[in-house]
Backbone as a printed PyTorch tensor [residue, N CA C, xyz], in Angstrom:
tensor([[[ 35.1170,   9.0870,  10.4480],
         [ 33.7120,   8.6840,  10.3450],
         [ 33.1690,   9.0890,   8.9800]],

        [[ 32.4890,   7.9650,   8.2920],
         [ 32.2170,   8.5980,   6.9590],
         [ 30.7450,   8.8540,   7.0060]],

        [[ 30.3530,  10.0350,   6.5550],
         [ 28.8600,   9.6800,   6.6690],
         [ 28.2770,  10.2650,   5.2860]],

        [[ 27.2130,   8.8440,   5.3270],
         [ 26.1920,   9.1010,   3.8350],
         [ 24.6120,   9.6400,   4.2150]],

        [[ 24.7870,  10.4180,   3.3310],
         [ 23.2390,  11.0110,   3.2560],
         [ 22.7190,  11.2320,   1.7960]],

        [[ 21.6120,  10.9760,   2.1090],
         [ 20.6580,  11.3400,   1.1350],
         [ 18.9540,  12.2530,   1.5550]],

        [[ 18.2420,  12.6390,   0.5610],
         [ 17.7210,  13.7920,   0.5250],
         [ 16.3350,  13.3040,  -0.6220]],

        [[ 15.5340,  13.2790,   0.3130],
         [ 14.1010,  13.5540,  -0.6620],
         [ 12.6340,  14.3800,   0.0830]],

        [[ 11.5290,  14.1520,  -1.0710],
         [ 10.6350,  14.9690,  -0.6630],
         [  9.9080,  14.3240,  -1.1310]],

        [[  9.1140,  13.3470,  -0.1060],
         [  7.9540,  12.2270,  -0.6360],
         [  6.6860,  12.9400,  -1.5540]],

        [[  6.5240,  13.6840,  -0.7210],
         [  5.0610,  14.0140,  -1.6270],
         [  4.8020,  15.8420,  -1.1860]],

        [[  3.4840,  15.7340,  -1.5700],
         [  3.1350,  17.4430,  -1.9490],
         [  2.9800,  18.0020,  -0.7020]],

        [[  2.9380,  16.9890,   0.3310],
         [  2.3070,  17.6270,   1.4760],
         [  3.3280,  17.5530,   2.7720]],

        [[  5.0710,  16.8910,   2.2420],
         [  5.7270,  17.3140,   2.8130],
         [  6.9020,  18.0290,   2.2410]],

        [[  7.9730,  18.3030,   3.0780],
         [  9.1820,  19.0440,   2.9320],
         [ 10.6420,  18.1190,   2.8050]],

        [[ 11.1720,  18.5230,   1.9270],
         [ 13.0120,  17.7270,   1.4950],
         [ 13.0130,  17.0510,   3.1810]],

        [[ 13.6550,  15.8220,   3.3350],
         [ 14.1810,  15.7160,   4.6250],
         [ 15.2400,  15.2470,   4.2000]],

        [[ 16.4350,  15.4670,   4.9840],
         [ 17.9710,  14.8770,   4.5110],
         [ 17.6510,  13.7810,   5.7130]],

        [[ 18.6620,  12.4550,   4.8960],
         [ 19.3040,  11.6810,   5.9830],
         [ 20.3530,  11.1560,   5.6390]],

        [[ 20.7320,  11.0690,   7.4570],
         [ 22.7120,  10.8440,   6.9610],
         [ 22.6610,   9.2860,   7.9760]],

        [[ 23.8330,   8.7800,   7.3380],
         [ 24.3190,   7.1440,   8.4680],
         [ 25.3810,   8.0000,   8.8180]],

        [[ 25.7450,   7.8600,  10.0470],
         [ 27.2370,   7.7910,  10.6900],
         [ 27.7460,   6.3010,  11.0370]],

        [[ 28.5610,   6.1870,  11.8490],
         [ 29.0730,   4.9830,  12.2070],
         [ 28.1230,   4.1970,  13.3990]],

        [[ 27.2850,   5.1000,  13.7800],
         [ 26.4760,   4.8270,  14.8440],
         [ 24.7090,   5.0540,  14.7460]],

        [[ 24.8210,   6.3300,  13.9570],
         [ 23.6550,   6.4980,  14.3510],
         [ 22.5030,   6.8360,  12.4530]],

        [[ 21.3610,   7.1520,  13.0550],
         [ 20.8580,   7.4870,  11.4130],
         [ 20.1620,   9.0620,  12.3160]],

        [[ 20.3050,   9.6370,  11.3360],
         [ 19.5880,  11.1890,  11.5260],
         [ 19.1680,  11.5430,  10.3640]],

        [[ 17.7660,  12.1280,  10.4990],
         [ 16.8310,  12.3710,   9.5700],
         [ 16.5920,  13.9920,  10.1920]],

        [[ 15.9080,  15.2930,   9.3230],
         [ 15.7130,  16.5310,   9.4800],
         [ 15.1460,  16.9590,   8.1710]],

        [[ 13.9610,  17.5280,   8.5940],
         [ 13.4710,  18.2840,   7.5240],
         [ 13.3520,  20.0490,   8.2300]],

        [[ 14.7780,  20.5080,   8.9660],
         [ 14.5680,  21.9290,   9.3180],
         [ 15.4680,  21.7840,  10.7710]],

        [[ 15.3770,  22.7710,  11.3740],
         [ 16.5130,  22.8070,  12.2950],
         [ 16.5960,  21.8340,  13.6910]],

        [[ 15.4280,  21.1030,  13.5130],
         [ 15.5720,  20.0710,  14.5080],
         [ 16.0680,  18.4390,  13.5320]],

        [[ 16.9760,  18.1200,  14.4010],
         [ 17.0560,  16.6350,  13.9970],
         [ 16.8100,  15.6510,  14.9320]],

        [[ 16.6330,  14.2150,  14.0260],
         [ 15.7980,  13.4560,  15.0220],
         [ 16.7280,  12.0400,  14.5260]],

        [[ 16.8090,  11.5010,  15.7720],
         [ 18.3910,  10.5510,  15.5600],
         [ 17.6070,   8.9260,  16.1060]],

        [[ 18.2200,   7.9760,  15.8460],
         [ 18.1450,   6.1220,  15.7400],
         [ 19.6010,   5.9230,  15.9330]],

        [[ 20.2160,   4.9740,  16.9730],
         [ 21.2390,   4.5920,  17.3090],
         [ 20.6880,   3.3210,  16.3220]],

        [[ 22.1330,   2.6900,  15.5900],
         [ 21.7120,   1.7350,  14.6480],
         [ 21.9700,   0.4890,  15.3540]],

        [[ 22.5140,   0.2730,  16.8450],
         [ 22.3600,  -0.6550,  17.7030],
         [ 20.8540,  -0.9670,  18.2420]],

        [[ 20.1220,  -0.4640,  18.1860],
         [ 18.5830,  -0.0150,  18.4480],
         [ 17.8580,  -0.5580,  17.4980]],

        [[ 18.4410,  -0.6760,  16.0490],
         [ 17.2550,  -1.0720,  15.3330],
         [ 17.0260,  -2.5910,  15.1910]],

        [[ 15.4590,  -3.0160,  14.6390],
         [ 15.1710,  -4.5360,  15.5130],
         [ 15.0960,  -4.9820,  14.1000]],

        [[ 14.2460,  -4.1690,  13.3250],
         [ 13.9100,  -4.7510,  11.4450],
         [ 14.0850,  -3.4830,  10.6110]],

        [[ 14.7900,  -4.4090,   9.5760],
         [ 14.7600,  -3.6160,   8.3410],
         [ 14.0840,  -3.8650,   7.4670]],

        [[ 13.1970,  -3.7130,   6.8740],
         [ 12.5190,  -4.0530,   5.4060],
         [ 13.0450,  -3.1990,   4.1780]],

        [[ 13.2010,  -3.7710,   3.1360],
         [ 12.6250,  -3.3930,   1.7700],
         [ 11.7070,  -4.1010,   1.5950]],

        [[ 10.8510,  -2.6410,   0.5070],
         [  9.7150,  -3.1820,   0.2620],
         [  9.7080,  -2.0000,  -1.5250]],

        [[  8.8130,  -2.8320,  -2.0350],
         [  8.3950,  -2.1230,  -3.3060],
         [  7.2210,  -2.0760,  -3.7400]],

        [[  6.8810,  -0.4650,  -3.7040],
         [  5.7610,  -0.2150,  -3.9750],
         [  4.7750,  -0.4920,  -5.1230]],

        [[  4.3560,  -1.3190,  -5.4220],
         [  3.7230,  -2.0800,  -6.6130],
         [  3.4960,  -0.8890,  -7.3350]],

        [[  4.0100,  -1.2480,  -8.8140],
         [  3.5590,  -0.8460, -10.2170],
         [  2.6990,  -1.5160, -11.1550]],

        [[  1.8940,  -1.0390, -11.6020],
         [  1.2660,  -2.1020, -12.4890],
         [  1.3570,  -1.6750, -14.0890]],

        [[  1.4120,  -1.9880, -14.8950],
         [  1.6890,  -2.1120, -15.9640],
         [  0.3700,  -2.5660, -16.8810]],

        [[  0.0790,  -1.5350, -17.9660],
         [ -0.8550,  -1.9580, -19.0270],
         [ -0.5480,  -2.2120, -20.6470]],

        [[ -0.9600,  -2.9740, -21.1680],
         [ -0.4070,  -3.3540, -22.5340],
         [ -0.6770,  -2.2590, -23.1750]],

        [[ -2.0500,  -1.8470, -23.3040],
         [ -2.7370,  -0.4290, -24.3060],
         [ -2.1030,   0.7880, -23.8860]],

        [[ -1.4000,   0.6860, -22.5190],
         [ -0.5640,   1.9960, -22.7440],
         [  0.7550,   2.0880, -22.8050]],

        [[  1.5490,   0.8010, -23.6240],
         [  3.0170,   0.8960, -23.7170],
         [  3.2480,   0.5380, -22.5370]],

        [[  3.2860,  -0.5190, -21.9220],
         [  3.4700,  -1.3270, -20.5160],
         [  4.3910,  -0.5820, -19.6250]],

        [[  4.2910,   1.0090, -19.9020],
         [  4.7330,   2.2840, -19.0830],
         [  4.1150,   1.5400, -17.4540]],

        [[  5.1290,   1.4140, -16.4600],
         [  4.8960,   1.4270, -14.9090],
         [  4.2770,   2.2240, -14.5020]],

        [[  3.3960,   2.1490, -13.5090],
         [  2.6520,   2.9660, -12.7550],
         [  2.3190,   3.1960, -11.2510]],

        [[  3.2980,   4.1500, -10.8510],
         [  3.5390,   4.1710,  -9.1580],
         [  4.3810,   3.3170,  -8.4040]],

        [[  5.2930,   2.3340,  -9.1760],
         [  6.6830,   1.8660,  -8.5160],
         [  7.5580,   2.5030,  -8.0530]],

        [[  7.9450,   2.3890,  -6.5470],
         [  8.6960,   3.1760,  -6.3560],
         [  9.0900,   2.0720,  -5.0900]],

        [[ 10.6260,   2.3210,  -4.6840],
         [ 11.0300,   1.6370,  -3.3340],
         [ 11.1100,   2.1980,  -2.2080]],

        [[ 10.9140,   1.5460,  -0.8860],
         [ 11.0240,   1.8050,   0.7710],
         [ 11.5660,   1.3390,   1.4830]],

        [[ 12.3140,   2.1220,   1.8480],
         [ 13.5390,   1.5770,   3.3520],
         [ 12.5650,   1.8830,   4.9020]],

        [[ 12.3720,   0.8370,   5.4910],
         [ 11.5720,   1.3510,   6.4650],
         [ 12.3450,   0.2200,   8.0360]],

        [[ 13.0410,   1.0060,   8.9740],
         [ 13.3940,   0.7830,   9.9570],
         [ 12.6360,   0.8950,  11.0210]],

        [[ 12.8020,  -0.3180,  12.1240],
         [ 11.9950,  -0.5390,  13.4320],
         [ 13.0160,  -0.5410,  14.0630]],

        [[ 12.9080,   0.4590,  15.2700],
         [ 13.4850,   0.4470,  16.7310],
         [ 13.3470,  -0.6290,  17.8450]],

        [[ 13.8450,  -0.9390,  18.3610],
         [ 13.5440,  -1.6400,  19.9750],
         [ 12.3330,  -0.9780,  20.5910]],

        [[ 12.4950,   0.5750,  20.8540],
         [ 11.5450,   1.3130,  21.3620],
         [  9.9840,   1.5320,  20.9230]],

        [[ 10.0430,   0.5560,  19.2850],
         [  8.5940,   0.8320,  18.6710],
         [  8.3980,   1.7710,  17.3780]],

        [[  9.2820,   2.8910,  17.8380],
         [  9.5970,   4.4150,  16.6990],
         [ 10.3690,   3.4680,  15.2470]],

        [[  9.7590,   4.1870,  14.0170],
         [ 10.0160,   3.4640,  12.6530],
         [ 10.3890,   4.4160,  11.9080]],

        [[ 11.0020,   4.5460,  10.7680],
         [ 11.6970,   5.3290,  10.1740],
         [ 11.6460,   4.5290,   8.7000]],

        [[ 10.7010,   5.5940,   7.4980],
         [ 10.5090,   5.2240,   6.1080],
         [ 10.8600,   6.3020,   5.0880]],

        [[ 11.6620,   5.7200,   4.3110],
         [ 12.3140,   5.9900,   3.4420],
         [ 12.4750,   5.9030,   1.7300]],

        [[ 12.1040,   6.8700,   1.0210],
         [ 11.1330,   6.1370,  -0.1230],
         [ 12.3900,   6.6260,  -1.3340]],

        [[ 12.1500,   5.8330,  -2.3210],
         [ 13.1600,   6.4070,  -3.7010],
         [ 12.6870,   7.4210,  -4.3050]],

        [[ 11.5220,   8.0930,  -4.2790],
         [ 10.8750,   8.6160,  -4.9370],
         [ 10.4930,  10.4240,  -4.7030]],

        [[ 10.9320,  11.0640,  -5.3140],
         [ 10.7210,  12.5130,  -4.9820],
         [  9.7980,  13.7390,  -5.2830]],

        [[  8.8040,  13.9680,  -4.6690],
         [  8.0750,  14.9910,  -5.0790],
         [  8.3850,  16.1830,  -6.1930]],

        [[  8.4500,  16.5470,  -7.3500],
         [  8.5720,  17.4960,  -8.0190],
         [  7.7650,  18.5330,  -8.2820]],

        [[  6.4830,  18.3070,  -8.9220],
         [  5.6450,  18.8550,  -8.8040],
         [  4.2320,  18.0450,  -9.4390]],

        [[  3.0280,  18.7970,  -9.2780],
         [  1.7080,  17.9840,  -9.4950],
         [  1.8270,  16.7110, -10.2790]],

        [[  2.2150,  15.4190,  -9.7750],
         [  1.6010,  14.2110, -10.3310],
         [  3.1690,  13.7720, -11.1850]],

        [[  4.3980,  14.5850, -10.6540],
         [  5.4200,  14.6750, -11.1930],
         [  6.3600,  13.9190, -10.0350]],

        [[  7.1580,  12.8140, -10.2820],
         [  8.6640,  12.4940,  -9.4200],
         [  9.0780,  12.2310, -10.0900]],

        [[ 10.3290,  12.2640,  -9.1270],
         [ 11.6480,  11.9750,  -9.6520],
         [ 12.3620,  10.4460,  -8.9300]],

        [[ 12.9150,   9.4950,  -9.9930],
         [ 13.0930,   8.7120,  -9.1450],
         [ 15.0770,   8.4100,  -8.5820]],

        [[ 15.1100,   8.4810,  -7.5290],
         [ 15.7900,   9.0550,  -6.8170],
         [ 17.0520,   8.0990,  -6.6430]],

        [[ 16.4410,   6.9980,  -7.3900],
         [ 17.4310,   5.2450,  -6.9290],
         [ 19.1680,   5.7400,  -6.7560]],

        [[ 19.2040,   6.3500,  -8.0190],
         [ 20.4170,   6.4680,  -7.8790],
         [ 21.5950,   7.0450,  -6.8040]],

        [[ 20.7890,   7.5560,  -5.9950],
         [ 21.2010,   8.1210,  -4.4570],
         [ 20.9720,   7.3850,  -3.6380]],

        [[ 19.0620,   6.5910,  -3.7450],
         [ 18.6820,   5.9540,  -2.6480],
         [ 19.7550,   4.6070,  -2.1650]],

        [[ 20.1130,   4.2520,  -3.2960],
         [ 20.2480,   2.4170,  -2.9520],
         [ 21.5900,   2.7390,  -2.1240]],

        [[ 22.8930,   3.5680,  -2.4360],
         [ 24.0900,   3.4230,  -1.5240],
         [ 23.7550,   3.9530,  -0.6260]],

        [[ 22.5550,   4.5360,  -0.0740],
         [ 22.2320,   4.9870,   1.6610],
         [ 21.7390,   4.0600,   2.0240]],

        [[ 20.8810,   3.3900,   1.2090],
         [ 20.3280,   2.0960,   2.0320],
         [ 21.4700,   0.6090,   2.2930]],

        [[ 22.5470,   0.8660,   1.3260],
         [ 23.1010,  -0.2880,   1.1250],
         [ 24.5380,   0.1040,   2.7000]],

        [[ 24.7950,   1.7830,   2.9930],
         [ 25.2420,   1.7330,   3.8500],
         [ 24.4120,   1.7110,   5.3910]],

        [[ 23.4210,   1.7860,   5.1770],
         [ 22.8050,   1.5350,   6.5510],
         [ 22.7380,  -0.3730,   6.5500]],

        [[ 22.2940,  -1.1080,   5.9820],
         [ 21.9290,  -2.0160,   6.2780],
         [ 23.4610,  -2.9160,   6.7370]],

        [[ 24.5570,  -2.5230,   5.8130],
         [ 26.2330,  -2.9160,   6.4440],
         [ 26.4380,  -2.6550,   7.5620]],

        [[ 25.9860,  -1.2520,   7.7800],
         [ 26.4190,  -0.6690,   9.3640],
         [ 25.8660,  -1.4440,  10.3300]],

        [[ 24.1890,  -1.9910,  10.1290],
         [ 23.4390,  -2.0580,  11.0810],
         [ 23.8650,  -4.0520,  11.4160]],

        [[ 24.2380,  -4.3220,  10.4120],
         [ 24.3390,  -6.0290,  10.5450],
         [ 25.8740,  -6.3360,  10.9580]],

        [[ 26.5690,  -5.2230,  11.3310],
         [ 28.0020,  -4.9060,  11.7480],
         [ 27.5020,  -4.8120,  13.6600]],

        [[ 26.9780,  -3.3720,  13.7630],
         [ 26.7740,  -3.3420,  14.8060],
         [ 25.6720,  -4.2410,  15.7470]],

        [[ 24.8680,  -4.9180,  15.2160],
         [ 23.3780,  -5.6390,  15.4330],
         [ 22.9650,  -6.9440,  14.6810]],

        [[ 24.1860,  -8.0130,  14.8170],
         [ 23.9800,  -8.8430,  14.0900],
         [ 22.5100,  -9.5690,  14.4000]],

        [[ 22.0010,  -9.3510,  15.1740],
         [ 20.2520, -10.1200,  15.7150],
         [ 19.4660,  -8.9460,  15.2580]],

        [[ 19.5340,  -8.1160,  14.0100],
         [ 18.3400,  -7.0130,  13.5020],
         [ 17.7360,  -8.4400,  12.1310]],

        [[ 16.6990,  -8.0610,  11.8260],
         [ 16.2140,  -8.6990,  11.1500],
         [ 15.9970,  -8.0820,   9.7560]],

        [[ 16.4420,  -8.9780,   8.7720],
         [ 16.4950,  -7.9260,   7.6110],
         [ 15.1700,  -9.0210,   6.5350]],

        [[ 14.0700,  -8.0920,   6.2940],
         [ 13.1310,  -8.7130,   5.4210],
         [ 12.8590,  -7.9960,   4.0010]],

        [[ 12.5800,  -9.0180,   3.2360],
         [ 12.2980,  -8.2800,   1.8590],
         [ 10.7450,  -8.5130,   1.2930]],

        [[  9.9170,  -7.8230,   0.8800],
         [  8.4690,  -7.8750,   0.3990],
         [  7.6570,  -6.9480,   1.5450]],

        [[  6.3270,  -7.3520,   1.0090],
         [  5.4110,  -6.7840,   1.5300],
         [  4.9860,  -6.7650,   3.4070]],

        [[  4.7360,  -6.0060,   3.6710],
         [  4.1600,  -6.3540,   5.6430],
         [  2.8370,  -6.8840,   5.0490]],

        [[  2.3280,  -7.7350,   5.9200],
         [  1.3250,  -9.0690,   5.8670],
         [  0.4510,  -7.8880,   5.4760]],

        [[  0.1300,  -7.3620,   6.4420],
         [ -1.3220,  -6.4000,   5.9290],
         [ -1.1630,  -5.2790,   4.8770]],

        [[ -0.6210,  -5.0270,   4.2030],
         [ -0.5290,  -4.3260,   2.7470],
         [ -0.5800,  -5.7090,   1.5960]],

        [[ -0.0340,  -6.8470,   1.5020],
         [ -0.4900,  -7.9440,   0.8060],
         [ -1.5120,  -8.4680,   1.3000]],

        [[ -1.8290,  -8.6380,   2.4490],
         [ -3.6120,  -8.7900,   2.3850],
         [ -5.0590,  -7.9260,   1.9610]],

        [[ -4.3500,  -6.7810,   1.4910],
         [ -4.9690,  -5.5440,   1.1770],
         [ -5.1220,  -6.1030,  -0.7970]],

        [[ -4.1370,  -6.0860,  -1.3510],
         [ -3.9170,  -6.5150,  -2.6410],
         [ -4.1910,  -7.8880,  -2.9930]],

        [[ -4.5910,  -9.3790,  -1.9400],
         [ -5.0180, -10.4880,  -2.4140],
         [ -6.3600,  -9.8430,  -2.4000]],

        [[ -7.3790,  -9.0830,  -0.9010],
         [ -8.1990,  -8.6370,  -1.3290],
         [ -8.7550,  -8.0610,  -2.6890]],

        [[ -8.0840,  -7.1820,  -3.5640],
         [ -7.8910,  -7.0070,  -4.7230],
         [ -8.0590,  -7.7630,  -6.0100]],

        [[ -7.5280,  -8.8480,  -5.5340],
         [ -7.1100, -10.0090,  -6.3030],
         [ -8.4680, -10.7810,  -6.2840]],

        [[ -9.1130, -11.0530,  -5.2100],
         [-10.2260, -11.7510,  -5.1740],
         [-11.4380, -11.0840,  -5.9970]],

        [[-11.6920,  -9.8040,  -6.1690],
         [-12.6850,  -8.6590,  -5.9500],
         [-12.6200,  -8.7840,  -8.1370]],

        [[-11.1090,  -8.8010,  -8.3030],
         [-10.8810,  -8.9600,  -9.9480],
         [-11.3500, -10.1550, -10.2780]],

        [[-10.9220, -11.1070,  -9.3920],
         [-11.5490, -12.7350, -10.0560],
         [-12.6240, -12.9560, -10.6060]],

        [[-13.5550, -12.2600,  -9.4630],
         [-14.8980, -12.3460,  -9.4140],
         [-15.4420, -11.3160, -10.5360]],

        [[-15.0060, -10.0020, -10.9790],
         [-14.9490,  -9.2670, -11.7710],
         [-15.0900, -10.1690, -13.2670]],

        [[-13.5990, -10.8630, -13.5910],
         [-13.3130, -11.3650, -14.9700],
         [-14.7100, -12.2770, -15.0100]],

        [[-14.9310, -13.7030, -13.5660],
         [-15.7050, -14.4990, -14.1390],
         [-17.3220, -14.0890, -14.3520]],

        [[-17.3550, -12.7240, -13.7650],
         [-18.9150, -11.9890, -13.4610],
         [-18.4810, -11.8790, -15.4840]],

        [[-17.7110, -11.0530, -16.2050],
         [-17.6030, -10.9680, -17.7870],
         [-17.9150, -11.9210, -18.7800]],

        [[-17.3630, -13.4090, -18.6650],
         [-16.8890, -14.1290, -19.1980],
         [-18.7140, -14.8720, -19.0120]],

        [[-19.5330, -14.9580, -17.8510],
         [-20.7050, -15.1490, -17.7420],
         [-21.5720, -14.3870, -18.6960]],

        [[-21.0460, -13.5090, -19.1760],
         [-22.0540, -12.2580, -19.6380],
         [-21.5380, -12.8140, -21.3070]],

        [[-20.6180, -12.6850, -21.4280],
         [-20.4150, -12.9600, -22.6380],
         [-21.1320, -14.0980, -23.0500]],

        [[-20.9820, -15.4260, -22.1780],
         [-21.6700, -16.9090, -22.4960],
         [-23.2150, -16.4360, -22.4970]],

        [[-23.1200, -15.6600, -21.6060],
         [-25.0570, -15.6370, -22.2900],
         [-25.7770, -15.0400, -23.4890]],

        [[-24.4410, -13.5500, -23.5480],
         [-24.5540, -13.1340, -24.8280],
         [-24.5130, -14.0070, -26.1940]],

        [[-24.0160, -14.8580, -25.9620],
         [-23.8170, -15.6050, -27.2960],
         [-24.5560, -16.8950, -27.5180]],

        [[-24.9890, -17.2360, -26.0600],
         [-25.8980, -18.1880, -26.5030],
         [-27.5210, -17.7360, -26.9390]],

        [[-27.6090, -16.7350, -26.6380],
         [-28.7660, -15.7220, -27.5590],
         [-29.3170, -15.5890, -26.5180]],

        [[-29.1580, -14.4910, -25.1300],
         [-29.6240, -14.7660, -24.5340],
         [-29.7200, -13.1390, -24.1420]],

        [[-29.0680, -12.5370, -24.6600],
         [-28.4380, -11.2250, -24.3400],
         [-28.2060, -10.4980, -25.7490]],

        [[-28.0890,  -8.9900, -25.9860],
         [-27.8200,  -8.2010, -26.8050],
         [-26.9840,  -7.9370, -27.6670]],

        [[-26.3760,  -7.1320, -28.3060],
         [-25.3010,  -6.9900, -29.2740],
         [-24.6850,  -5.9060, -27.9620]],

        [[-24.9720,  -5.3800, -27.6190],
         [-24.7920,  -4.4370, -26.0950],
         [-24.1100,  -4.9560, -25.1810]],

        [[-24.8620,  -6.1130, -25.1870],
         [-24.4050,  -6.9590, -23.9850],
         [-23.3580,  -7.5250, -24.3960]],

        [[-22.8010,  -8.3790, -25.4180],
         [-22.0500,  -8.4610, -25.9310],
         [-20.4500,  -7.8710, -25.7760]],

        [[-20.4880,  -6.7270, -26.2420],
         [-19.6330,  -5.9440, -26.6050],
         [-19.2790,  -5.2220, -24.9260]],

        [[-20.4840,  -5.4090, -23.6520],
         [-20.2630,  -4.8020, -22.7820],
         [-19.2000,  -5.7360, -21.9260]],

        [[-19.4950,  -7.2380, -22.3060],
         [-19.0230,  -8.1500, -22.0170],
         [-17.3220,  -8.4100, -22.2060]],

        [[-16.9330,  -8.2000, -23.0720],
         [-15.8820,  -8.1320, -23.5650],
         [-14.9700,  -7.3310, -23.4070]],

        [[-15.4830,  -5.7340, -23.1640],
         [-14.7150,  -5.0690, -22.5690],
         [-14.4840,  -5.3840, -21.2470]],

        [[-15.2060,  -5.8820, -20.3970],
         [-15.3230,  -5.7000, -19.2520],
         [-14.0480,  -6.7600, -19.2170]],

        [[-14.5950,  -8.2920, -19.2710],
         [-13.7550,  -9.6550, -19.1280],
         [-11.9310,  -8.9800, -20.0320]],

        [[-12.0970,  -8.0660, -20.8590],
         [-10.4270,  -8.0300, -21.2150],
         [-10.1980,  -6.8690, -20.2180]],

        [[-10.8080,  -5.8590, -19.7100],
         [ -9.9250,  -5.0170, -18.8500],
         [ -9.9720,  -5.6770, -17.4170]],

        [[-10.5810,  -6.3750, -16.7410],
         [-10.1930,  -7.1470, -15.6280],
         [ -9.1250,  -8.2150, -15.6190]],

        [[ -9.0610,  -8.6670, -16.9580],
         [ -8.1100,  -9.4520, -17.0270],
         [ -6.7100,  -9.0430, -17.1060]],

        [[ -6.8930,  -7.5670, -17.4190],
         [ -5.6430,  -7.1670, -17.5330],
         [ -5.1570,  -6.7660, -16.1820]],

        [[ -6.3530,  -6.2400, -15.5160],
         [ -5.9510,  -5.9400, -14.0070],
         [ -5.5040,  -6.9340, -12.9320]],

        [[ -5.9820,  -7.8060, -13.7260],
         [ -6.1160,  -9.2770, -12.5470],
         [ -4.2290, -10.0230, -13.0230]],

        [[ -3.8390, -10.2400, -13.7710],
         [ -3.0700, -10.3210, -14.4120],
         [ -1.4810,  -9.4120, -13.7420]],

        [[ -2.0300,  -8.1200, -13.4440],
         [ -0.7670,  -6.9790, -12.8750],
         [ -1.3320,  -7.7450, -11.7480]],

        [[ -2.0640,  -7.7550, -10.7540],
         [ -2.1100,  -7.6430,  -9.7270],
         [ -1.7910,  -8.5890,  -9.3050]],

        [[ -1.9360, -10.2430,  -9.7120],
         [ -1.4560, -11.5990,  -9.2700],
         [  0.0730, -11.2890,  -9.4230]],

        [[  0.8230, -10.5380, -10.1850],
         [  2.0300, -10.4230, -10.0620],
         [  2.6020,  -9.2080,  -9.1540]],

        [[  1.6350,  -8.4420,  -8.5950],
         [  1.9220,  -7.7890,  -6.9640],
         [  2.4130,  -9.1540,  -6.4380]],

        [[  0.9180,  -9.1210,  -6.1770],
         [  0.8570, -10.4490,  -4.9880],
         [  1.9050, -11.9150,  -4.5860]],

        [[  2.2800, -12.2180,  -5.8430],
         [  3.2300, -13.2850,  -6.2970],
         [  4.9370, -12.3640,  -5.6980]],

        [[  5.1180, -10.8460,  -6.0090],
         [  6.3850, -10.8140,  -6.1960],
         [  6.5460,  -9.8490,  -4.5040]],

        [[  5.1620,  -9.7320,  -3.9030],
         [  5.4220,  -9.0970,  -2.0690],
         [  5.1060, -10.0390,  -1.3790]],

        [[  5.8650, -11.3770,  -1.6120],
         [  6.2970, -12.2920,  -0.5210],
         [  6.9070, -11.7350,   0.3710]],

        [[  6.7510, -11.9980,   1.5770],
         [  8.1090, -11.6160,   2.5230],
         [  8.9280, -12.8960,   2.6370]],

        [[ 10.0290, -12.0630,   2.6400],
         [ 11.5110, -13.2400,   2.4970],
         [ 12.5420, -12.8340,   3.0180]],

        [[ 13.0140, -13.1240,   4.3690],
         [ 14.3080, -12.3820,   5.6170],
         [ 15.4280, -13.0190,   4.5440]],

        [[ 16.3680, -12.0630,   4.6130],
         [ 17.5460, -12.3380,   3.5810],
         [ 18.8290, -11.6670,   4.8330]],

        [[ 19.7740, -12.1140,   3.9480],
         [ 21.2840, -11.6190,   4.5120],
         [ 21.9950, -10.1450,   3.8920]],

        [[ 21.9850,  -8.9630,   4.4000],
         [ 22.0490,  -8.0230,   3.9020],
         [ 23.6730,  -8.2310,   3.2790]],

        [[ 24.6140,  -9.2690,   3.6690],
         [ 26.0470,  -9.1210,   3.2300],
         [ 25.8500,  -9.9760,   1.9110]],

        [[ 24.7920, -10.4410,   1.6760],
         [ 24.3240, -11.1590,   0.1300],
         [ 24.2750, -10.4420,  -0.6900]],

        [[ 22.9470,  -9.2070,   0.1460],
         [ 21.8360,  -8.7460,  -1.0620],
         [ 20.4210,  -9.4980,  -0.7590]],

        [[ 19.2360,  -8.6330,  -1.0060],
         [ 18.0750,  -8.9290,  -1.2310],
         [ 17.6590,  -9.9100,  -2.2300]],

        [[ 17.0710, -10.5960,  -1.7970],
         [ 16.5030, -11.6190,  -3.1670],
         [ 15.8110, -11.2220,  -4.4320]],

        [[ 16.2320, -11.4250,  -5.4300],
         [ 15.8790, -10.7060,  -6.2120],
         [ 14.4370, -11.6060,  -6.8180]],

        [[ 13.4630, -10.8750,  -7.4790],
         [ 12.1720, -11.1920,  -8.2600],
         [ 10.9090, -11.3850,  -7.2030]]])
């Protein structure tokens, strides 16, 4: 029996949890109890990726991308799994290089033992309805700017106004811009785990 594990510590407010695949089962533990998923049991798998957004003025450095393995039981009980590791204040580590062959052996195991599990890639409906929300809230943002500016210039408005205008209409645009490309790239899309996930 070969078994893979891997090991992180999402955030500040929890503790390392290891998890291992066996041939059967997944076990997760952060301390002397462990807590086990027969991988015949599980109903969905998702990947999902935690949107980054990216700004031009700061060296189009990513911001808060990180990936999630998140398993559904028959029974309801879910199990999430992130690339990303707590270090310290406002500090991770990103973990891929461990994460992806635990995820890449659970999802073999599970489409071995459970060929009717469902394997999806992107966002769950209500976290992308959270971010079109977003999306709408910027629209209205850029064209509320781009109004301000037209009045500014047709002499209608200040040198203030102006200049307030402009900032405003280029930093929404920049937001609006990352965020249509959330939205565009957390489609959900059921894929074949003996493929690979769809990529973009």
């Amino acid at each position: 029996m070969h078994v893979i594990r891997y090991a992180t510590r999402p955030s500040i407010a929890t503790v390392e949890t290891t998890y291992q695949v066996t041939d059967e089962e997944l076990i997760w533990s952060s301390g002397p109890a462990q807590n086990r998923m027969r991988l015949a049991d599980i109903q969905t798998v998702r990947l999902f990726t935690s949107p980054s957004v990216k700004y031009p003025f700061l060296g189009n450095a990513p911001f808060g991308g990180y990936d999630l393995f998140v398993v559904k039981a028959q029974d309801g009980r879910t199990l999430s799994v992130t690339s990303k590791h707590f270090q310290t204040a406002a500090v991770f580590e990103d973990r891929s290089a461990t994460f992806v062959p635990f995820v890449d052996a659970v999802m073999a195991r599970v489409v071995d033992i459970n060929p009717a599990a469902v394997f999806l890639a992107g966002m769950p409906s209500g976290v992308r309805g959270l971010w079109i929300g977003i999306l709408a809230v910027l629209t209205l943002g850029a064209m509320f700017g781009v109004l301000m500016l037209i009045y500014a210039i047709m002499g209608g408005g200040s040198l203030e106004g102006l200049i307030l205008g402009l900032i405003f209409t280029v930093g929404t645009g920049f937001s609006l811009r990352s965020v249509l490309g959330v939205v565009t790239r957390g489609r959900q899309k059921s894929f074949d785990p003996r493929i690979g996930p769809p990529q973009g």
